[in-house]
C-alpha positions as CSV (number, residue, x, y, z in Angstrom):
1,X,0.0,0.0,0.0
2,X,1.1,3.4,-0.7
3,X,1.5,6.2,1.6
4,X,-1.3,8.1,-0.2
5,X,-3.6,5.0,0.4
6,X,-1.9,4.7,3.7
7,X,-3.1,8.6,4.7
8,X,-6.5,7.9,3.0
9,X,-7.0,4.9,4.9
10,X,-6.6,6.5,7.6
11,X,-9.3,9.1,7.7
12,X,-12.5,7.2,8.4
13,X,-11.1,5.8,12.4
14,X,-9.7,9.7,12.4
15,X,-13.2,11.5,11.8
16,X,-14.7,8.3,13.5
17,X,-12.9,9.4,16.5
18,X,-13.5,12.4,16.3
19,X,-17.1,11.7,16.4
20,X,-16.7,9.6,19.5
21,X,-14.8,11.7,21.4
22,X,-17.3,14.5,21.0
23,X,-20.5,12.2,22.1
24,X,-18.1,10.8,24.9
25,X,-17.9,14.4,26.0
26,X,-21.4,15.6,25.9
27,X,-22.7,12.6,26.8
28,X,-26.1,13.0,29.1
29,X,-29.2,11.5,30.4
30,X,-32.6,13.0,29.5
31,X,-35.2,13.0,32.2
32,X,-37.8,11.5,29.6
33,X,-35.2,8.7,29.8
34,X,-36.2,7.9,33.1
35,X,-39.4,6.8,31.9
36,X,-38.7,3.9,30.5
37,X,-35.7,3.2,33.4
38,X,-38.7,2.5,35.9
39,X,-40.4,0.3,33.2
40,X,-37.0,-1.6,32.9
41,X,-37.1,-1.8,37.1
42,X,-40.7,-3.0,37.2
43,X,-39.9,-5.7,34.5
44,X,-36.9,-7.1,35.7
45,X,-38.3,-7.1,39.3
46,X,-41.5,-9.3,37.8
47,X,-44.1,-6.6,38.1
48,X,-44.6,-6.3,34.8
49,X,-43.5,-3.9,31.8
50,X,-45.9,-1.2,33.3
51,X,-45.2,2.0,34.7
52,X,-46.6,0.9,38.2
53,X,-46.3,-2.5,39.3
54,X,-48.4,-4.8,38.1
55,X,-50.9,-2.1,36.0
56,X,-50.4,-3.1,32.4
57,X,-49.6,0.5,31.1
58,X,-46.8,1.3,28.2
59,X,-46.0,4.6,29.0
60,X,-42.9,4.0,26.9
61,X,-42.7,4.3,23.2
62,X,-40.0,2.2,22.0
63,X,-40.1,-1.5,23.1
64,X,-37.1,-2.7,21.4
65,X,-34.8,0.0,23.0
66,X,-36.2,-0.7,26.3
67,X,-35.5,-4.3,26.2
68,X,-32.1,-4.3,24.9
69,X,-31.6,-1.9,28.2
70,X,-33.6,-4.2,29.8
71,X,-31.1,-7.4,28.6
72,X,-27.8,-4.8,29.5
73,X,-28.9,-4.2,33.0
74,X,-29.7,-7.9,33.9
75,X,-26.3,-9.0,32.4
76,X,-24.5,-6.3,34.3
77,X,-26.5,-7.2,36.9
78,X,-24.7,-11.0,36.6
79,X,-21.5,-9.7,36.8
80,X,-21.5,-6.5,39.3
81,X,-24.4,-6.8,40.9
82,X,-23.8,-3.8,43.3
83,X,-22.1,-1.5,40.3
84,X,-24.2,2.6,41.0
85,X,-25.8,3.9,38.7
86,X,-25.9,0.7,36.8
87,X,-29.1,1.6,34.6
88,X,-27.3,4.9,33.7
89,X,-23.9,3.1,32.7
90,X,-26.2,0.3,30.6
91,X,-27.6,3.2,28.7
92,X,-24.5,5.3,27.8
93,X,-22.7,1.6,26.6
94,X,-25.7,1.0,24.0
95,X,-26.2,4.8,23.2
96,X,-22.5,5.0,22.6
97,X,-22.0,1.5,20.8
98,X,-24.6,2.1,18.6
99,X,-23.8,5.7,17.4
100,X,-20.5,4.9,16.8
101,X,-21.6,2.1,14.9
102,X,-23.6,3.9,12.9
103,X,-21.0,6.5,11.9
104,X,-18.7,3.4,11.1
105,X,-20.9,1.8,8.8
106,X,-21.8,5.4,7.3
107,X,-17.9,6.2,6.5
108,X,-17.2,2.0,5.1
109,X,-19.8,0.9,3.6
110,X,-21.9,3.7,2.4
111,X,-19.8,6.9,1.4
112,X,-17.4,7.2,-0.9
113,X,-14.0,6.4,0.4
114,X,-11.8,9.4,-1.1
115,X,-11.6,12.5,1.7
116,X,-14.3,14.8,0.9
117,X,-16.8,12.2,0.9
118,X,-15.8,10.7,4.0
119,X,-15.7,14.6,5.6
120,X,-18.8,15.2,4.1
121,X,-20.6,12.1,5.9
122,X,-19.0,12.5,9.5
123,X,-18.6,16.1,9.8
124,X,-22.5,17.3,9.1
125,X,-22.8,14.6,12.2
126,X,-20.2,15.8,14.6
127,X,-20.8,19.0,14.0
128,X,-24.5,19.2,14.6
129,X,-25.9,20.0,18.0
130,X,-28.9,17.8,17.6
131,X,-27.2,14.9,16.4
132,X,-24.5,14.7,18.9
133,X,-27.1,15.4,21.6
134,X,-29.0,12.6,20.7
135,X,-26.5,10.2,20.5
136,X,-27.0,9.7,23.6
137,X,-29.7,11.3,25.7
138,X,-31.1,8.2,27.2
139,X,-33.9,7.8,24.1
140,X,-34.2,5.8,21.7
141,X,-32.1,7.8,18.9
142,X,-29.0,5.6,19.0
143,X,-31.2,2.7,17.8
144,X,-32.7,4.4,15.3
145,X,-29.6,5.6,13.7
146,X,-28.4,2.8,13.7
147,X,-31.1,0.5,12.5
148,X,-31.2,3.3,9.8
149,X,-28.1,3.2,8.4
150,X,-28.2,-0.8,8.2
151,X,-30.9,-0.1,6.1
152,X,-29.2,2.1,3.9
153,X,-26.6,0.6,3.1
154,X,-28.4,-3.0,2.4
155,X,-31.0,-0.6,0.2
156,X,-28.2,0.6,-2.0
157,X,-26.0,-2.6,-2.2
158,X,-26.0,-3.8,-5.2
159,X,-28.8,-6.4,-4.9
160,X,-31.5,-5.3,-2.5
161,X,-32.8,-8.0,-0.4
162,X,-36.5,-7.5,0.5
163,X,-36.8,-9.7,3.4
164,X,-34.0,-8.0,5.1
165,X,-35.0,-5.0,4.1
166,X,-38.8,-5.4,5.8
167,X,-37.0,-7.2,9.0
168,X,-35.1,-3.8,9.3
169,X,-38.0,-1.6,9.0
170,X,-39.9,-4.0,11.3
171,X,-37.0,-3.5,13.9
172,X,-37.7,0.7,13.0
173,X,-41.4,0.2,14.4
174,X,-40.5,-1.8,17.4
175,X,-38.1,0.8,18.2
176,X,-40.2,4.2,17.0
177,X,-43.2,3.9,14.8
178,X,-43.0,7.3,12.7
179,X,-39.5,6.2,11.9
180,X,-40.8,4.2,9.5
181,X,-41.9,6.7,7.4
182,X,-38.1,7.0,6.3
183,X,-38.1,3.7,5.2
184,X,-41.3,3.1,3.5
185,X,-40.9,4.6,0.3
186,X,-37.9,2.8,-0.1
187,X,-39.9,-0.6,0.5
188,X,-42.2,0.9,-2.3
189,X,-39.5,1.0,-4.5
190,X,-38.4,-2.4,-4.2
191,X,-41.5,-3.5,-4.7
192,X,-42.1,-1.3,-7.8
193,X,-39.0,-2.4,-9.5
194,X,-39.7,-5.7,-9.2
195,X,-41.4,-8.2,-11.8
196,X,-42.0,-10.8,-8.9
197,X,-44.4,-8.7,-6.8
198,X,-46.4,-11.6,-5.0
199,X,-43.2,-12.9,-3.9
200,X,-41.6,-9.9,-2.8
201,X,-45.0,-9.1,-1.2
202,X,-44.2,-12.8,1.0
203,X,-40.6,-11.9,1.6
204,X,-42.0,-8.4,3.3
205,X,-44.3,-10.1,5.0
206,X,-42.2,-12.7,6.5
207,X,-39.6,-9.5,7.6
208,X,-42.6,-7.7,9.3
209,X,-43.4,-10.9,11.6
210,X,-41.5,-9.7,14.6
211,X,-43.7,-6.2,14.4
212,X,-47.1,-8.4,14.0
213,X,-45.9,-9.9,16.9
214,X,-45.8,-7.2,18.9
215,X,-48.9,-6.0,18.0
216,X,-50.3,-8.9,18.8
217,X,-48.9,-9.4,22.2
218,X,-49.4,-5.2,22.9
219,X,-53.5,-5.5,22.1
220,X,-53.0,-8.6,24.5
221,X,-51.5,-7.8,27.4
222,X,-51.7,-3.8,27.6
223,X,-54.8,-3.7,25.6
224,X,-54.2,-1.3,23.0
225,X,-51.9,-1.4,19.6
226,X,-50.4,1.9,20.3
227,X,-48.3,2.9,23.4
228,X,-50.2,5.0,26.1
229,X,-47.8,7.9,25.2
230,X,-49.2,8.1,21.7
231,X,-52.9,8.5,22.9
232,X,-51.7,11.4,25.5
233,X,-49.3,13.6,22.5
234,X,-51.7,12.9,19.7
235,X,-55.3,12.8,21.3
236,X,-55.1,16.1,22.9
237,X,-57.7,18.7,21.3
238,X,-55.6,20.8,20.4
239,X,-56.6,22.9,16.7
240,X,-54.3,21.3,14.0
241,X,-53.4,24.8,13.0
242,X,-52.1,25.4,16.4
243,X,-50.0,22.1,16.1
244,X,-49.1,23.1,12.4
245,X,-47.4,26.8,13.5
246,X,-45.8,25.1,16.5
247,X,-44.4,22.6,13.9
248,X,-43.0,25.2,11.4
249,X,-41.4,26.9,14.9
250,X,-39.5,23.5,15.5
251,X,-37.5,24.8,11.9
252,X,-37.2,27.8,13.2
253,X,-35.6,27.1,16.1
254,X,-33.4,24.4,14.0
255,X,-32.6,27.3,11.8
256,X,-31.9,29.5,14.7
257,X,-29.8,27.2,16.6
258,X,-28.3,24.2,15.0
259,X,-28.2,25.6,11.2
260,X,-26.3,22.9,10.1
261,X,-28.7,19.9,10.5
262,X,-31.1,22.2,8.0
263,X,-28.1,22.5,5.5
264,X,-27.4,18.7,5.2
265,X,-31.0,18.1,4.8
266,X,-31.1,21.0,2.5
267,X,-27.9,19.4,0.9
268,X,-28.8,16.6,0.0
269,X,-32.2,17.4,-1.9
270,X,-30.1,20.0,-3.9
271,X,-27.6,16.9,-4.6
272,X,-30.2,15.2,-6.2
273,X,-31.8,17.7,-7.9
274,X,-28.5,18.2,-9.4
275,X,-27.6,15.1,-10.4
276,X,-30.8,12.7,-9.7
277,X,-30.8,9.0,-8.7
278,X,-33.3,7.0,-8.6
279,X,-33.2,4.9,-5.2
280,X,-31.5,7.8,-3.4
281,X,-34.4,9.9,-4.2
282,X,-37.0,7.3,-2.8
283,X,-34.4,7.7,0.7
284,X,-35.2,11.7,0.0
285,X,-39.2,10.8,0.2
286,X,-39.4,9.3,3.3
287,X,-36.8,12.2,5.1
288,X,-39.6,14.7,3.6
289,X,-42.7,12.6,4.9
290,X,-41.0,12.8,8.3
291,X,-40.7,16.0,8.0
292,X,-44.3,16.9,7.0
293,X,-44.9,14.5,9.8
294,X,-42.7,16.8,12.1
295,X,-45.4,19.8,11.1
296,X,-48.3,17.7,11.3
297,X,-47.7,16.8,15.1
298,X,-46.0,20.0,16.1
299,X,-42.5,19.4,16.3
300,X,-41.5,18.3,19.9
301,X,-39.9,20.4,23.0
302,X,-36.7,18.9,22.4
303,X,-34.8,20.6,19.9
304,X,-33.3,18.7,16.9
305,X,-34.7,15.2,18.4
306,X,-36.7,14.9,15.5
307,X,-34.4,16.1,13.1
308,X,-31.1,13.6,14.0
309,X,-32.5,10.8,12.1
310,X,-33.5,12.8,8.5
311,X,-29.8,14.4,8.7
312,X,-28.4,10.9,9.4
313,X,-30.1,9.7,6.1
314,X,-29.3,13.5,3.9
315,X,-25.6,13.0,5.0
316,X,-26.0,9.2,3.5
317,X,-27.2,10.5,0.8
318,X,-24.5,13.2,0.0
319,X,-21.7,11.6,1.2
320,X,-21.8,8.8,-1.8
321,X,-23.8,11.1,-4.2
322,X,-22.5,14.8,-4.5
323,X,-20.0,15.4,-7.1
324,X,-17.1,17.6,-8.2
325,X,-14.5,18.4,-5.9
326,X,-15.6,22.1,-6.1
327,X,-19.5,21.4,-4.8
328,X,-18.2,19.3,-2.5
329,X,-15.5,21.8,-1.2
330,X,-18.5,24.5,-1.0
331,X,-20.7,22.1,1.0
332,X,-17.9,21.1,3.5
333,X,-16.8,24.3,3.9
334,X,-20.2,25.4,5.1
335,X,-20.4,22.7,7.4
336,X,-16.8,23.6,8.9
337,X,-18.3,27.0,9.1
338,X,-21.2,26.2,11.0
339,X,-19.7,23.8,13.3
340,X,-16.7,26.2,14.0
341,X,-19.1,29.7,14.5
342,X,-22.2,28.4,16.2
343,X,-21.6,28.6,19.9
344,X,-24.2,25.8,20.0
345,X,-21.9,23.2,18.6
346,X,-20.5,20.2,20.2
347,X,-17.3,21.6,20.0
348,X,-17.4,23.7,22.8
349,X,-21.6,24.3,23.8
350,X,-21.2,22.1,26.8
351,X,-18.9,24.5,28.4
352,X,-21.1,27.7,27.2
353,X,-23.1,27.9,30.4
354,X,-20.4,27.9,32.0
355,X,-19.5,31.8,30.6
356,X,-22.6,32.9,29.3
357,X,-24.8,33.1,32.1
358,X,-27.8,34.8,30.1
359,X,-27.4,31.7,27.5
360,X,-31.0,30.8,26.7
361,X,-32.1,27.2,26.8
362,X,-35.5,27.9,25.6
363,X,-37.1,29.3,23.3
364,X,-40.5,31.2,23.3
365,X,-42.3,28.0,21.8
366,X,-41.1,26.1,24.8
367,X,-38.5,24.4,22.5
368,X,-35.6,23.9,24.6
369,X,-32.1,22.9,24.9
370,X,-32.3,19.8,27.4
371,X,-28.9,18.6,27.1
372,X,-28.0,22.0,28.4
373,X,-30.9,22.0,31.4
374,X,-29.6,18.6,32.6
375,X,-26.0,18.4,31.9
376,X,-24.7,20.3,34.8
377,X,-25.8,21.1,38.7
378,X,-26.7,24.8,38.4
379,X,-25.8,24.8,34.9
380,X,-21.9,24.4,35.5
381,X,-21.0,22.5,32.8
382,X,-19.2,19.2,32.8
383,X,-17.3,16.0,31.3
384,X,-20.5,14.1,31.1
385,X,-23.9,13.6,33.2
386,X,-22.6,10.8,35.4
387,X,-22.4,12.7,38.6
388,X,-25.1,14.4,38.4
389,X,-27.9,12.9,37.0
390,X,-26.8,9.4,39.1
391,X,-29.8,8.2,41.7
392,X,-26.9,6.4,43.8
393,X,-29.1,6.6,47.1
394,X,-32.5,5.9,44.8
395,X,-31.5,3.3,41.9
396,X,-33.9,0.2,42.9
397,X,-30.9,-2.1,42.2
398,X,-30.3,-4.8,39.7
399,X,-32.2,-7.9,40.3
400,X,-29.3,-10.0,42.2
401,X,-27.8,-6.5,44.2
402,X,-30.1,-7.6,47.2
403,X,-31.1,-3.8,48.1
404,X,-33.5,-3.6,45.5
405,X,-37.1,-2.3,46.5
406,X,-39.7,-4.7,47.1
407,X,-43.2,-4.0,46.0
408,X,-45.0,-4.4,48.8
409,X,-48.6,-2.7,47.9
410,X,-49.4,1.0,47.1
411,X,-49.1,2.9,49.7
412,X,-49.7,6.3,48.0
413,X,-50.7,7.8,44.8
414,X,-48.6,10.8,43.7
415,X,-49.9,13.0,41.2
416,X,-46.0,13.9,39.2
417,X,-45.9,17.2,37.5
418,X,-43.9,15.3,35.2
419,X,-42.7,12.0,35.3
420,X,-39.0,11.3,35.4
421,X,-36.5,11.5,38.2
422,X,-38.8,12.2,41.0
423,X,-41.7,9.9,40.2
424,X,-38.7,6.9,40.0
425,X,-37.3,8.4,43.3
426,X,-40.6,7.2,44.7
427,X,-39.9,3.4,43.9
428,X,-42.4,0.3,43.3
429,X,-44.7,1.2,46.1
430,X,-45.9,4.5,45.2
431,X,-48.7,4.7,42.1
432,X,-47.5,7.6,39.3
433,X,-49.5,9.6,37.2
434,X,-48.5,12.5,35.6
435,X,-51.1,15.6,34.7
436,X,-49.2,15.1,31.4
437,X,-51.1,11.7,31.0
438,X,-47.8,9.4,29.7
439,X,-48.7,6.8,32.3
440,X,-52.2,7.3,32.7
441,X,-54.9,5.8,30.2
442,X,-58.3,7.8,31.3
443,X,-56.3,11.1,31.5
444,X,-54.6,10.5,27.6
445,X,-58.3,10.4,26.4
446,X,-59.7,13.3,27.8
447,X,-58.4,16.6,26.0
448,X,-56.2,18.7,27.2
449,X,-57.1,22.0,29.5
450,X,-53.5,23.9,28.7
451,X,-50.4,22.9,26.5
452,X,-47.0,23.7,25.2
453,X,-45.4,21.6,22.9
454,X,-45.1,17.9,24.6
455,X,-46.5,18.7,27.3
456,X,-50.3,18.6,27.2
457,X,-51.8,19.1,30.7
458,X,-54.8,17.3,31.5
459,X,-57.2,18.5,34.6
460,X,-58.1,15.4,37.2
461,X,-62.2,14.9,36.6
462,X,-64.2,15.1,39.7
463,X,-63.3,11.7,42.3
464,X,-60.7,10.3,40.1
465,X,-57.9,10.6,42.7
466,X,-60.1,9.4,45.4
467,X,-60.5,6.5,42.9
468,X,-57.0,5.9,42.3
469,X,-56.4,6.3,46.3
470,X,-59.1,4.0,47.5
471,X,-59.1,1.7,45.2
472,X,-63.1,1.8,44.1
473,X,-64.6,4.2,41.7
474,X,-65.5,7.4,43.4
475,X,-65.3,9.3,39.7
476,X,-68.4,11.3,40.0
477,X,-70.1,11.7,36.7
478,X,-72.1,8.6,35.8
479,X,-70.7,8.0,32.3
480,X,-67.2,8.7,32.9
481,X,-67.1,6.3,35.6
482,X,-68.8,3.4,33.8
483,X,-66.1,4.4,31.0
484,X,-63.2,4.0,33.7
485,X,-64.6,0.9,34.7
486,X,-64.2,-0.9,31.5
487,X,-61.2,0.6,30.6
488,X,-59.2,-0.1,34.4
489,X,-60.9,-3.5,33.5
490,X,-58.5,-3.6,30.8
491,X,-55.6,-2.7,32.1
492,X,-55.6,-4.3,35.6
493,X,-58.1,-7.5,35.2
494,X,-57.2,-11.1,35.2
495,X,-54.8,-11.1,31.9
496,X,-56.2,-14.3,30.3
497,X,-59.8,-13.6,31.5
498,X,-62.1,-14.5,28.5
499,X,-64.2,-11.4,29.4
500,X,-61.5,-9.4,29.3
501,X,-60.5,-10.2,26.0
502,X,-64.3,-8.7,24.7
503,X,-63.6,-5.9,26.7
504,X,-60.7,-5.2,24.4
505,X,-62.5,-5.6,21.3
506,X,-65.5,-3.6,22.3
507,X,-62.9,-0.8,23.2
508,X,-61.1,-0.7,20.4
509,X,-63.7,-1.1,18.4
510,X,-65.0,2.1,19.9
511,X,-68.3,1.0,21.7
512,X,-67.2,3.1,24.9
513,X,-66.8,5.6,22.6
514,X,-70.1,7.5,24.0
515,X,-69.8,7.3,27.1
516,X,-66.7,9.8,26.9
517,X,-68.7,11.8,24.6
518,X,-71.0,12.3,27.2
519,X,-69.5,13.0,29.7
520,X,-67.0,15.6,27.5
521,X,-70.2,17.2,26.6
522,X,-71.2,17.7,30.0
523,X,-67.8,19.7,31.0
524,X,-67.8,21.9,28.0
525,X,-71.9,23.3,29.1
């Protein structure tokens, strides 16, 4: 090998480490992360994948994710059974093993291999606030990059495989539902450009089974085909014009203060526009049906979650697409020029706190900075969120450390502002609901009284605490309380209880349906 190959060689582990290094040192736990850690404890402990013990509730919205931290944690548990912190050192390995997978596979087997290319496909990455934020973060991101980029690069191999390509989009909806819209045009195309459609059609299906199982298992044992989360951030009253503006604000703030995940989005439709390809362009469909999705739903109040995932697949897209060295020195240099003047990048933006004391971490559409809001006590600034996001004196403990909390019975109900660290500080034995309605069923079908993006407050209705307190339906209006009854039926009767079972189709099938309508119409006069 020459020395030029030698040097070229070279400089996908140097931008690859570069990459790591800067998710090593922003690293950080979200409190929506938290979440799904007391699911994991409940699970593990035998109480169910609920949100409180033994109440069959997902008030998490990516199963696979929480089971592979789920499977991390119980290993761990094996081997240092009285490790701290444990759940939060099980997250950071999987955030931080899949994102760096992801950029590896990005930079070998889907970008072009001479230098721009390669700078083109990690830098837009590292550089981006959103993306390095979200690399870890405790959610479900990692997964989803990564899942994503397997799927890219099997898409654009030479011979597409359509089983493997549906299992991989079935792993997409286990881990995040609207992720699939990234994928599903490129499953269209597959199926388009093929002369065997009925058997293609039977090689999709046989890649979806693991999602069909889920579904299955979901209406089951929780009683519904769509997490409780879903219900409380999509059924919430609110005018689709409001969600619409708040969604167009979510570009604005990316715009305003992470610029460069817009350009390589931006990039890479102008790449093809340029210089068009066929099954690149179908990878360009679904990153613009997620991003009419992002509108539809209102963006979210975590700025540039929803926008890691459509950069991952625009940077795919350049980085083996764009041509001639001088549009590809224009794009990088706008990238280096972004990363190196936004005092929001990764390069330095964990230490910004630190000497901007006015430094805003929202916005005025409640979009905010969370990395920022969590990484540090009093907004100090650190390595990473070890320290000071660790529940040392709270963490339940793994199932063999022996110091784990037994559930014992419910011995309160506390009503959370939000749920996340304080609602797992109050261990097995206290029942959580949140005014927010993630882990409540009854509260994520009423509509919501107030709202700012992702969080949509609902108001308790007359006797429900009492109900939740006591244990017997105290709710006051006749046909919210009949509606309660079948739905807590649901949710906390005998699992394999024939009459259950009905109960589930009637509800799905909407035959409660009134009784909410009633009692809705009541309120309102």
């Amino acid at each position: 090998m020459t020395d030029a190959r030698k040097e070229t060689a070279i400089i996908p582990y140097a931008l690859l480490a570069l990459y790591a290094l800067l998710i090593l040192r922003n690293a950080w736990i979200s409190d929506d992360a938290i979440i799904t850690f007391r699911a994991v404890e409940n699970f593990l402990s035998g109480y169910g994948p609920g949100y409180n013990p033994f109440v069959r509730v997902q008030a998490f919205t990516h199963p696979l994710w929480m089971s592979l931290i789920a499977l991390v944690y119980f290993i761990g548990g094996l081997f240092l059974p009285s490790l701290p912190n444990a759940l939060f050192y099980a997250t950071f390995f999987l955030s931080i093993a899949f994102s760096v997978l992801t950029v590896f596979i990005l930079l070998t087997r889907v970008s072009r291999p001479d230098v721009l290319s390669l700078s083109l496909a990690a830098l837009p990455l590292s550089l981006s606030n959103g993306f390095i934020d979200f690399s870890t973060s405790g959610l479900e991101n990692p997964l989803t990059h990564f899942l994503l980029i397997v799927f890219i690069a099997s898409f654009l191999s030479g011979k597409s495989n359509p089983a493997r390509l549906a299992l991989i989009s079935s792993l997409i909806l286990l881990n995040r539902m609207d992720a699939f819209l990234m994928t599903a045009p490129a499953l269209l195309y597959v199926l388009w450009a093929s002369n065997e459609r009925k058997k293609i059609l039977g090689q999709m299906f046989a890649g979806f089974l693991p999602f069909l199982a889920w579904e299955i298992f979901s209406l089951f044992y929780f009683g519904f085909l769509f997490p409780n989360t879903a219900y409380a951030k999509l059924n919430t009253g609110v005018p689709h014009s409001a969600l619409i503006q708040q969604g167009l604000d979510y570009f604005l703030n990316a715009l305003n203060w992470d610029a460069i995940t817009l350009f390589g989005i931006l990039l890479a439709g102008l790449s093809l526009y340029a210089s068009p390809d066929r099954k690149r362009l179908f990878l360009f469909i679904g990153v613009a049906l997620y991003l009419l999705y992002i509108v539809w739903i209102g963006g979210d109040f975590f700025a540039g979650r929803f926008l890691s995932a459509p950069l991952l697949v625009s940077t795919a897209i350049v980085s083996g697409h764009l041509e001639g060295r001088q549009a590809q020195g224009i794009a990088l240099s706008v990238v280096v020029l972004f990363g190196a003047f936004s005092i929001r990048s990764p390069l330095w933006s964990s230490n910004m706190v630190a000497y901007l004391p006015a430094y805003p971490i929202s916005d005025r559409n409640a979009i905010s900075d969370q990395r920022l809001e969590y990484f540090g006590n009093e907004r100090k600034g650190q390595f990473n969120s070890f320290v000071e996001n660790g529940f040392r004196e709270f963490e339940w403990g793994s199932p063999f450390a022996g110091n784990q909390w037994r559930f014992t019975g419910f011995e309160e109900v506390y009503v959370a502002e939000a749920l996340g660290k304080p609602a797992y500080k109050k261990g097995p034995n206290t029942y959580v609901i949140d005014y927010y309605a993630l882990s409540d069923p009854l509260l994520a079908r009423l509509p919501a009284s107030e709202w700012e993006i992702g969080h949509f407050r609902r108001d308790l209705p007359e006797g429900y605490l009492e109900t939740l307190q006591t244990g017997g339906n105290k709710i006051t209006d006749p046909n919210l309380s009949r509606y309660y009854d079948k739905l807590n039926y649901i949710i906390s009767g005998p699992l394999w209880n024939w009459d259950r079972i009905v109960e589930i189709w009637r509800f799905n099938a909407g035959q409660y349906d009134p009784l909410l309508e009633k009692y809705l119409e009541s309120v309102s006069h």
